[in-house]
N, C-alpha and C positions, 0 to 999 in steps of 0.2 A: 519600658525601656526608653532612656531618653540620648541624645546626641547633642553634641559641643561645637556647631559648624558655624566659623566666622565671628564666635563670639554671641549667636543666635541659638537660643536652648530650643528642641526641638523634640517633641516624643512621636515614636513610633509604637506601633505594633504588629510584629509580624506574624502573619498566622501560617501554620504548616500545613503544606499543598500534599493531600492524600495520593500519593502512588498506586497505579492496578498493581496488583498480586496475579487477577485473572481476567479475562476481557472477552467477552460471545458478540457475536451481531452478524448481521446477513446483508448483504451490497446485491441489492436487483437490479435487475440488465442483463445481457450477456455478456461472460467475461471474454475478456481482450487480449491476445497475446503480447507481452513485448514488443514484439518484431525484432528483426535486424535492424545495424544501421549503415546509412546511406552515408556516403563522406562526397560534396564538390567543391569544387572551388567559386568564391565568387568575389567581384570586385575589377575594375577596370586599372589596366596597371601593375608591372610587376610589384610595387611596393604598396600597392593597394589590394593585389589577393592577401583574400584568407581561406582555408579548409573551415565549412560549416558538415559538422554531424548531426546528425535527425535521425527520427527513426524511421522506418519506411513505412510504416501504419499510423501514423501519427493524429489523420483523421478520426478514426475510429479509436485510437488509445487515450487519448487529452479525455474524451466524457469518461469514458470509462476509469482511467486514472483519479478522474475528479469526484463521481462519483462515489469512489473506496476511500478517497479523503475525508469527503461528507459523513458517510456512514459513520467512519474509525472516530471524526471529531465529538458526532454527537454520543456516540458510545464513550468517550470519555468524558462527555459531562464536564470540563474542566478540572479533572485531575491531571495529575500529571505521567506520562506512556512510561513503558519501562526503558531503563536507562542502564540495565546489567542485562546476562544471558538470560535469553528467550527460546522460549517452545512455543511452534506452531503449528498447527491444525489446518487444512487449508480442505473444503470440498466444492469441485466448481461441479453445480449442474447446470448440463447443458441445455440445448435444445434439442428434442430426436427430430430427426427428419422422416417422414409421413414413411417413406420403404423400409425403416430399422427397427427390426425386432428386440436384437440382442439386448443386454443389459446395460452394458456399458461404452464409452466411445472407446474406438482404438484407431481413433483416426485425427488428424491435426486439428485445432490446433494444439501443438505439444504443451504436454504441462511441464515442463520447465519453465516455456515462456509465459505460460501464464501465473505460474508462480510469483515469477520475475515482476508482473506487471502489480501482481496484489501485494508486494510486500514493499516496491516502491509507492505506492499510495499509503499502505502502513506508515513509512517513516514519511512520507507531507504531511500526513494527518496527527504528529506526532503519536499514535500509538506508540512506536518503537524510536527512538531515538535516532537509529542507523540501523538496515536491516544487515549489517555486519554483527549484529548481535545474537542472530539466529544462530543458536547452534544444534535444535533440532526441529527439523521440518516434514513433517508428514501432510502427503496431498494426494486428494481422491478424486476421480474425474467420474461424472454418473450423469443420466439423461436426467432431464428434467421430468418431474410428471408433468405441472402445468408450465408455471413463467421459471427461464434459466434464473440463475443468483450465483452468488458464490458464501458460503459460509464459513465465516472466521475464527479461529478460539486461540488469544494468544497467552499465554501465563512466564511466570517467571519462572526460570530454571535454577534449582540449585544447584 
């Protein structure tokens, strides 16, 4: 293919970036809840405040966020994430604590917010474009045997 800029003959070629159809990988760590957010004021001066929002976990959510960025980037290989409706998979194992028998957690942190945290990491990591593209989300919460993770599977939905 060639191009006419300025009077300057110019060839290109552009090669087409393969899209996922379907995408697996697992983010080790413990997973992070969102958290709520915190809203203050800060700045000296009435014309110098501003309302800063943060989240109120923010120590513990930034690795964790970073880390499901890491994982999603190198899971994509340099294709390109999906950019239409998405199905997701989400299973976080946790960690049990040395007195819990049961099978599974029924105790915080909620998986909403942890949902919340994995699929904002999905779209930095460009897997998803915007996790407004989710429109179906399935998520399991289960003790860890040995190290917690969280594992991913996200596909395109027709």
């Amino acid at each position: 293919m060639t191009s006419n800029i300025d009077g300057a003959e110019m060839a290109y070629h552009i090669e087409p970036v393969e899209q996922i159809e379907e995408l697996k990988f697992v983010v080790l760590g413990v997973p992070v809840p969102q958290g709520s957010k915190v809203a203050f004021i800060v700045g000296k001066g009435q014309k110098q405040q501003r309302a800063v929002v943060v989240d109120s976990n923010k120590d513990a959510l930034r690795p964790w966020r970073a880390a499901v960025q890491h994982a999603g980037e190198i899971a994509l290989a340099g294709r390109t994430g999906i950019t239409d409706a998405a199905c997701v998979h989400l299973e976080f194992h946790m960690p049990r604590p040395k007195s819990v028998t049961r099978l599974r957690p029924s105790t915080k942190p909620d998986i909403d917010k942890l949902s919340r945290s994995l699929l904002d990491g999905l779209t930095d990591s460009g897997v998803l474009q915007d996790d407004a593209l989710v429109v179906s989300l399935h998520v399991e919460e289960w003790y860890a045997d040995d190290e917690p993770y969280a594992a991913v599977k996200v596909t395109k939905c027709l």
